[in-house]
VMD Tcl script that draws the C-alpha trace (Angstrom):
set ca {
  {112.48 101.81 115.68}
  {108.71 102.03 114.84}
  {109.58 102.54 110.93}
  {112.09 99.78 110.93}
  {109.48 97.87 112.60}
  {106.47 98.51 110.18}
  {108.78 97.62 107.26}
  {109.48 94.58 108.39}
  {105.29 94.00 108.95}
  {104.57 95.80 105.30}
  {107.57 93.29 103.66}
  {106.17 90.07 105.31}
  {102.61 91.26 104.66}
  {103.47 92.08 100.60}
  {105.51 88.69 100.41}
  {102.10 86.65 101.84}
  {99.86 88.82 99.86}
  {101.79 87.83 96.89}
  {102.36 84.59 97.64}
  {98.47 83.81 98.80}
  {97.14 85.73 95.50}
  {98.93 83.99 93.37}
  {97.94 80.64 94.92}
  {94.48 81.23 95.37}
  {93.04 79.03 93.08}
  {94.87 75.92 93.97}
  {94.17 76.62 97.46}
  {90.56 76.76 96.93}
  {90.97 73.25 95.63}
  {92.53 71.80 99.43}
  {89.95 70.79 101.66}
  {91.54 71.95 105.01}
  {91.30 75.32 103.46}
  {87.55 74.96 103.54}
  {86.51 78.06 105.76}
  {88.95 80.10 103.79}
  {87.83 78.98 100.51}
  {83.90 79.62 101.32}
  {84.81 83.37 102.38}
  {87.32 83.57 99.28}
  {84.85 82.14 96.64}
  {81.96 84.27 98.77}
  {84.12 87.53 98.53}
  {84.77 86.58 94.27}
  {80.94 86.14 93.40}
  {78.10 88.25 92.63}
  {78.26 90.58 89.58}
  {82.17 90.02 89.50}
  {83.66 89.32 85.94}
  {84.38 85.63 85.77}
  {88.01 87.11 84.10}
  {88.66 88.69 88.14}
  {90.73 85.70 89.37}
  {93.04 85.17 86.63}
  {93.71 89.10 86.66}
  {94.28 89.06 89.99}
  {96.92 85.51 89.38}
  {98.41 87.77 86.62}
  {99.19 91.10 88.98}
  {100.32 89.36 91.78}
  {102.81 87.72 89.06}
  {103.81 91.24 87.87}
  {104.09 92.35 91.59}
  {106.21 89.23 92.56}
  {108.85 90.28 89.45}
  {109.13 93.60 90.80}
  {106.36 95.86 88.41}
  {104.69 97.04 90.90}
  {102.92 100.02 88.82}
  {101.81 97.70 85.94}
  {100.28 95.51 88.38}
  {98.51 98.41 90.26}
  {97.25 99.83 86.59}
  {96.06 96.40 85.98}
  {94.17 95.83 89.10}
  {92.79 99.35 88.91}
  {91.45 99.15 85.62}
  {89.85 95.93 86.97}
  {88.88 97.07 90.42}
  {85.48 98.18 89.16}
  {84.47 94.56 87.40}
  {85.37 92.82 90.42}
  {83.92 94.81 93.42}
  {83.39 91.72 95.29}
  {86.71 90.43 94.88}
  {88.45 90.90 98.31}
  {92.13 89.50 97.20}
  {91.97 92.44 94.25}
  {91.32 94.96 97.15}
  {94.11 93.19 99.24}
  {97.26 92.88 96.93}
  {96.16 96.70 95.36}
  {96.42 98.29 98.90}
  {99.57 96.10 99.28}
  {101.25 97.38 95.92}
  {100.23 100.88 96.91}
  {101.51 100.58 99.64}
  {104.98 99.45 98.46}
  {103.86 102.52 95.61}
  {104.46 105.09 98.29}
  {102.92 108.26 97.81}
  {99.24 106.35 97.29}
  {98.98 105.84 100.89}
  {95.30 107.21 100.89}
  {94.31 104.75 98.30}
  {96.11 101.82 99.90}
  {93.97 102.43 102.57}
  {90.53 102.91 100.61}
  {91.93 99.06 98.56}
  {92.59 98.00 102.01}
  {89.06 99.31 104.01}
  {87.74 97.29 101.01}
  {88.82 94.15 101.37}
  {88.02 94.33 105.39}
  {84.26 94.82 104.48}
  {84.38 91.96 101.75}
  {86.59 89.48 104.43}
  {85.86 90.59 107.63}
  {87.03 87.72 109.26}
  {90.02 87.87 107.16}
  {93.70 88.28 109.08}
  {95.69 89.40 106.30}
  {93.42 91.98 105.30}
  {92.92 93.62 109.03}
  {96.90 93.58 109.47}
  {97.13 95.46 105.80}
  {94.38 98.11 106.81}
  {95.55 98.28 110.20}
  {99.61 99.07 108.45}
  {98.05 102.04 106.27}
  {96.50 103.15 109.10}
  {99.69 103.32 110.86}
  {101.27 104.95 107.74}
  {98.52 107.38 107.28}
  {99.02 108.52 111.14}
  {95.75 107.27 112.12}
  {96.74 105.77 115.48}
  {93.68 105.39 117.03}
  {92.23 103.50 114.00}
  {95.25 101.46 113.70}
  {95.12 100.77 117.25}
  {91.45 99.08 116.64}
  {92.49 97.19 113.48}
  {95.59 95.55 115.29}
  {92.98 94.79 118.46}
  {91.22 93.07 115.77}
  {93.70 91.17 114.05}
  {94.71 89.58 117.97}
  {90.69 88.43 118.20}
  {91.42 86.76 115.31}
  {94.75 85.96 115.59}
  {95.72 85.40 119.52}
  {99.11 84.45 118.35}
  {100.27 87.51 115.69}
  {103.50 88.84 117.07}
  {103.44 91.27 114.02}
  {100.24 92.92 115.83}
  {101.19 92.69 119.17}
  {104.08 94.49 118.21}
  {102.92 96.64 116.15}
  {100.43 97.63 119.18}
  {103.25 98.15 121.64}
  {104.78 100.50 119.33}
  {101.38 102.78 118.91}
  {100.84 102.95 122.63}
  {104.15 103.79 123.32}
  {103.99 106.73 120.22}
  {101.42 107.86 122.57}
  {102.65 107.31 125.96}
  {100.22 104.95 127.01}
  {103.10 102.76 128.82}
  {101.12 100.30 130.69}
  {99.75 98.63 127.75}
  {102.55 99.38 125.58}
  {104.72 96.94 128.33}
  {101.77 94.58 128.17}
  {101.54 94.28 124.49}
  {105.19 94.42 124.54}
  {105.40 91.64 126.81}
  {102.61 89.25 124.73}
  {104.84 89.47 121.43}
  {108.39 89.00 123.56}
  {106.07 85.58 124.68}
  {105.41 84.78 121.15}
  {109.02 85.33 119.51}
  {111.48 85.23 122.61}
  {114.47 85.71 119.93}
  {112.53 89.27 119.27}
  {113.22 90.97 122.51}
  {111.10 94.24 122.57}
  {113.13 97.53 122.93}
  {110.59 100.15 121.56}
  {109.20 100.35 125.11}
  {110.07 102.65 128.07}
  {111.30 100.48 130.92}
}
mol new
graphics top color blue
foreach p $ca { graphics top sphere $p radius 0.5 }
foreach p [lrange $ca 0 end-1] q [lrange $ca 1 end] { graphics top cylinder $p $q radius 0.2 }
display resetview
């Protein structure tokens, strides 16, 4: 059930990486995006090349249409000219992710963008996803404890917690965390936990 689960958390999280990447510069432009937008614009400036956004618009594009490898050579190849660019970081980890076998570097992309957004939701839930993948419980554990300081109300966390305390029969909070994600999608009744 946990796999099932974490696909269905990795194909949400790709869809809104996607979706948010190749948006990001007309979001910038809204005002009620105005904390995001600071942290974005903060996480795109420094010695960046001014060419990082539109590369970034162009690979999620290539993602979204299903090339997943050209847009992971082209964000590569760019990776080093835009090491302050957090949504680069973000959809790479992503495509490796959806890559497979690059699981180590979807979690280096992803590690990246946490320490250029740190405050970011989307980019804790992607670490804390390759850390799940990798097998790194524990760490996983702490990015998904994270993502509910920031995000009291993520059912994909709270889930996603309940499953990696149950992996390692720690029951009581697995039923709690269990319990705080049935409260936020009732339709989603938890069955990965020992009653």
């Amino acid at each position: 059930m946990q796999k099932k689960h974490l696909i269905s958390c990795f194909c949400w999280l790709t869809t809104l990486v996607a979706v948010i990447c190749a948006c990001l510069p007309v979001l910038l432009e809204f005002p009620g995006y105005a904390k995001t937008a600071k942290a974005a614009k903060r996480s795109t400036v420094g010695t960046d090349d001014p060419g990082c956004l539109s590369c970034v618009s162009q690979a999620a594009s290539m993602f979204a249409m299903g090339k997943s490898k050209e847009a992971a050579e082209l964000l590569r190849l760019w990776s080093n000219r835009c090491p302050h660019n957090a949504q680069l970081h973000l959809l790479l980890s992503t495509i490796y992710m959806r890559l497979g076998p690059q699981l180590d570097q979807a979690e280096v992309a992803a590690s990246q963008a946490v320490s250029l957004l740190p405050e970011s939701v989307a980019a804790h839930l992607q670490y804390a996803l390759v850390l799940s993948a990798n097998k790194k419980d524990i760490e996983a554990i702490g990015e998904f404890k994270k993502v509910t300081e920031l995000d009291p109300l993520s059912y994909e966390a709270w889930s996603s917690l309940a499953n990696l305390y149950s992996e390692l029969q720690e029951d009581d909070l697995a039923r709690q965390c269990a319990m705080k994600a049935s409260d936020l999608e009732p339709s989603r009744k938890p069955n990965f936990v020992k009653p």
